[in-house]
Each structure stands twice: as C-alpha cells, then as structure tokens.
DSSP file (Angstrom, degrees, kcal/mol; ACC not computed):
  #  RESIDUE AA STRUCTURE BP1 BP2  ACC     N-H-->O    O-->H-N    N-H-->O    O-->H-N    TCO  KAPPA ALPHA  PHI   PSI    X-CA   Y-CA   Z-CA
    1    1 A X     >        0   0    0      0, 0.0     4,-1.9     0, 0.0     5,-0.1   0.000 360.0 360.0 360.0 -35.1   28.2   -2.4    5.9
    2    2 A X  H  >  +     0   0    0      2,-0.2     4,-1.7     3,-0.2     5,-0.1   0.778 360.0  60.4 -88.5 -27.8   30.1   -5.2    8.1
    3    3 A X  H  > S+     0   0    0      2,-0.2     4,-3.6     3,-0.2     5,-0.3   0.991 112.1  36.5 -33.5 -74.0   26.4   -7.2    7.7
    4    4 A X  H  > S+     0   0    0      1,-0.3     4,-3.6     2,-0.2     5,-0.3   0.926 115.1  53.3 -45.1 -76.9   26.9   -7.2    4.1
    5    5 A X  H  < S+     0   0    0     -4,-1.9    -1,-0.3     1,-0.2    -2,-0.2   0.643 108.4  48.8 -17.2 -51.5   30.4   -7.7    4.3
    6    6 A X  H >X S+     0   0    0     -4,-1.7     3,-8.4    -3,-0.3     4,-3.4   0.974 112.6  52.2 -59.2 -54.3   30.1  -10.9    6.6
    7    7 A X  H 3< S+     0   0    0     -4,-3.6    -2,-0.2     1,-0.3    -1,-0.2   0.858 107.5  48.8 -82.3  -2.0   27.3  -12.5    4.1
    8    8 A X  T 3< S+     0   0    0     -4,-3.6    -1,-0.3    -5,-0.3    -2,-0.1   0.457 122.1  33.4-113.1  35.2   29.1  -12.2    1.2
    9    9 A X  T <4 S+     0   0    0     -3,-8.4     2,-0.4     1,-0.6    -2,-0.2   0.551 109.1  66.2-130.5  -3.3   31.8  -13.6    2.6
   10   10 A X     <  -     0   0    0     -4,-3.4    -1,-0.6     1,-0.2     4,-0.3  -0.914  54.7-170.5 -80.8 121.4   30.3  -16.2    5.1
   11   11 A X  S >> S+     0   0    0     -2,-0.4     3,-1.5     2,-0.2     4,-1.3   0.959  87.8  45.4  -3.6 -86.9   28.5  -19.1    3.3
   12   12 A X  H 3>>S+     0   0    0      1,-0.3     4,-1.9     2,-0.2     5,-0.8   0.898 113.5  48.3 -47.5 -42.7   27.0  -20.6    6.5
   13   13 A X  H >>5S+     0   0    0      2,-0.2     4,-1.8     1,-0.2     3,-0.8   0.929 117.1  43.2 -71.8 -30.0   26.0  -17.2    7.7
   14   14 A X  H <>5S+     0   0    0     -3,-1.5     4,-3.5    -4,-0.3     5,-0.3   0.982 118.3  46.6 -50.0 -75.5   24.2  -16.3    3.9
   15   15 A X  H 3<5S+     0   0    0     -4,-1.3     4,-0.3     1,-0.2    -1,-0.3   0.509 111.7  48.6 -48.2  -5.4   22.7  -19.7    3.8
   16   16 A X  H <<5S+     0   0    0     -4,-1.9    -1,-0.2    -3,-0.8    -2,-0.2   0.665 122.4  35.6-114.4 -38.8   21.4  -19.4    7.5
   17   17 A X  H ><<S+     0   0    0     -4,-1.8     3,-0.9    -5,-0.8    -2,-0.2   0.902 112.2  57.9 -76.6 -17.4   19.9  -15.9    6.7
   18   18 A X  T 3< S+     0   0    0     -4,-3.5    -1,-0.2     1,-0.3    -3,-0.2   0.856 116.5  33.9 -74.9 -20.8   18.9  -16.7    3.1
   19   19 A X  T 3  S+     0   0    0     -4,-0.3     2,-0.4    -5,-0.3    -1,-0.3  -0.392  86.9 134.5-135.0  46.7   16.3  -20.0    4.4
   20   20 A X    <   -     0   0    0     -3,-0.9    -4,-0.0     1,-0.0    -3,-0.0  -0.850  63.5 -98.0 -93.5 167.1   15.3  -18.5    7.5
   21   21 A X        -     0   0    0     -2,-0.4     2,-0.5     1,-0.1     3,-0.1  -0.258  31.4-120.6 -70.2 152.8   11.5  -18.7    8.5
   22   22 A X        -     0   0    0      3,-0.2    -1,-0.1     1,-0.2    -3,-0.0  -0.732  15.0-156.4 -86.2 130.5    9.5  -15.9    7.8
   23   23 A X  S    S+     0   0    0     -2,-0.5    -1,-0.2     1,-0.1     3,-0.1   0.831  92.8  62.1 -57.4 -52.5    7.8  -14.4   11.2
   24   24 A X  S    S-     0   0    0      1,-0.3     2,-0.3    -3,-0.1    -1,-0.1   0.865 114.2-114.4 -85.2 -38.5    5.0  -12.7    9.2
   25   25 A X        -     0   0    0      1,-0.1    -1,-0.3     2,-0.1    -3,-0.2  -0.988  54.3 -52.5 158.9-128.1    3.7  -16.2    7.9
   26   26 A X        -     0   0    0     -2,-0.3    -1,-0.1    -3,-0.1    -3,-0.0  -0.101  67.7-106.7-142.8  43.4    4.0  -16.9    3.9
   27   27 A X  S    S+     0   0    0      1,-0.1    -2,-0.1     4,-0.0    -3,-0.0   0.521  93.3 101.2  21.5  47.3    2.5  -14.3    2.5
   28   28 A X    >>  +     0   0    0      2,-0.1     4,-2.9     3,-0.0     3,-1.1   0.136  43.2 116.5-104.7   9.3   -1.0  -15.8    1.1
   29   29 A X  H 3> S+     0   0    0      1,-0.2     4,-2.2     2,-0.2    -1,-0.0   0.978  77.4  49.6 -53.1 -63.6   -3.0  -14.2    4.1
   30   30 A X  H 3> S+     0   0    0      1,-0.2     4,-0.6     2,-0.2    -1,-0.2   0.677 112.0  48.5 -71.6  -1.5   -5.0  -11.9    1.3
   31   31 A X  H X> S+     0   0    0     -3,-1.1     4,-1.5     2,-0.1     3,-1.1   0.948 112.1  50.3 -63.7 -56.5   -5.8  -15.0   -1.0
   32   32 A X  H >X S+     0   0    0     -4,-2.9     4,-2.6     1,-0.3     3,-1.1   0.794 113.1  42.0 -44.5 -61.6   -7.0  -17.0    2.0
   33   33 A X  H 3X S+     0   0    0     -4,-2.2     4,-2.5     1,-0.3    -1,-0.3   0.811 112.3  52.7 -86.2 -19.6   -9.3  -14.4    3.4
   34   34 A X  H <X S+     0   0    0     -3,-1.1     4,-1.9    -4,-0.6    -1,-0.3   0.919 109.0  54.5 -60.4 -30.0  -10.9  -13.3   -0.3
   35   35 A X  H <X S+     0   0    0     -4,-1.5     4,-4.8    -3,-1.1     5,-0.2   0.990 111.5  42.3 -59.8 -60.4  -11.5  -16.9   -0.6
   36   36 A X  H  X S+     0   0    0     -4,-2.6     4,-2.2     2,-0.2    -2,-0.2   0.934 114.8  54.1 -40.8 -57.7  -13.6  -17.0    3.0
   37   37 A X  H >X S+     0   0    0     -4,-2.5     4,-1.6     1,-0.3     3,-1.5   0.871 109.8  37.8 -81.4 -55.6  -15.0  -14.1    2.0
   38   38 A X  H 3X S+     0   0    0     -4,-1.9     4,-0.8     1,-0.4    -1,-0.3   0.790 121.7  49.1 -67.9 -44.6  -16.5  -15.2   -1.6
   39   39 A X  H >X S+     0   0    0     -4,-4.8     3,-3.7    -5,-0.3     4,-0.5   0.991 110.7  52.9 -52.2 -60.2  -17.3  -18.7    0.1
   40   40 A X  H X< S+     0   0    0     -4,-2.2     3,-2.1    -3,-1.5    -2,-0.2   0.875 118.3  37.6 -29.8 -65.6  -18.9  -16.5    2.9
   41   41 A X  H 3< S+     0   0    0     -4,-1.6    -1,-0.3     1,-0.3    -2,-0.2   0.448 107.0  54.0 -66.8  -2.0  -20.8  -14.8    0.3
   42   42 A X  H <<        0   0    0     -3,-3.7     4,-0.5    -4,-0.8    -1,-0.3   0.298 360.0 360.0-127.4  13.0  -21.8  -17.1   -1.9
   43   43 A X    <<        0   0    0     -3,-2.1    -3,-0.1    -4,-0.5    -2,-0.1   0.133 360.0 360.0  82.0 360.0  -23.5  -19.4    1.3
   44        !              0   0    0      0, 0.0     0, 0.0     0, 0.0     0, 0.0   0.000 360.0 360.0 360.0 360.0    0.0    0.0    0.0
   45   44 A X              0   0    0      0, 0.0    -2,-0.2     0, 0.0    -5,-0.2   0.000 360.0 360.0 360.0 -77.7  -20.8  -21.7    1.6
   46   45 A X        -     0   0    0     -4,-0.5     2,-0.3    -7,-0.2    -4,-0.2  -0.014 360.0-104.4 -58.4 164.9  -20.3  -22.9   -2.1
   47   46 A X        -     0   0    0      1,-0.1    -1,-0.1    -5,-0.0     2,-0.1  -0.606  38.8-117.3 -73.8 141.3  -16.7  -22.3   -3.9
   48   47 A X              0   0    0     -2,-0.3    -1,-0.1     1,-0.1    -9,-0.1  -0.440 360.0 360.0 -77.9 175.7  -16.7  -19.6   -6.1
   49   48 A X              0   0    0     -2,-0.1    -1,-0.1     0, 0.0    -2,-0.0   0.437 360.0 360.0 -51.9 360.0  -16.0  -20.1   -9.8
C-alpha cells in the first residue's frame, strides 16, 4: 500500500517506474524465433 501510495502521489517516482527498461527484453522473442524457424524450414528463403 505505501508503493501505491508514493506513485500516485510522486510524479518523478511514477514517471521513473512507468519508462523503466524491461529486464526480460521487449517481448517479441516468440515472433523472432517462429521467423528463424520458418526461414530455417523453408532453406533460408522468407516465408510468405
């Protein structure tokens, strides 16, 4: 409760939590690797 409490009433500290970087990347990992695989599979080429 005193979390909340601080960011809605601290700006800075809202803005600092709202635009921080994400650890876990930027959550496109399972496009990327269906893309590899279908190139993978398809010997290379882009898929359609």
């Amino acid at each position: 409760i005193d979390n909340v409490t601080m960011l809605l009433s601290d700006e800075r500290a809202y803005a600092d939590m709202a635009n921080a970087a994400n650890p876990y990347g930027d959550g496109r990992a399972t496009e990327r690797i269906l893309d590899a695989s279908a190139r993978f599979l398809n010997g290379g080429e882009e898929s359609p």
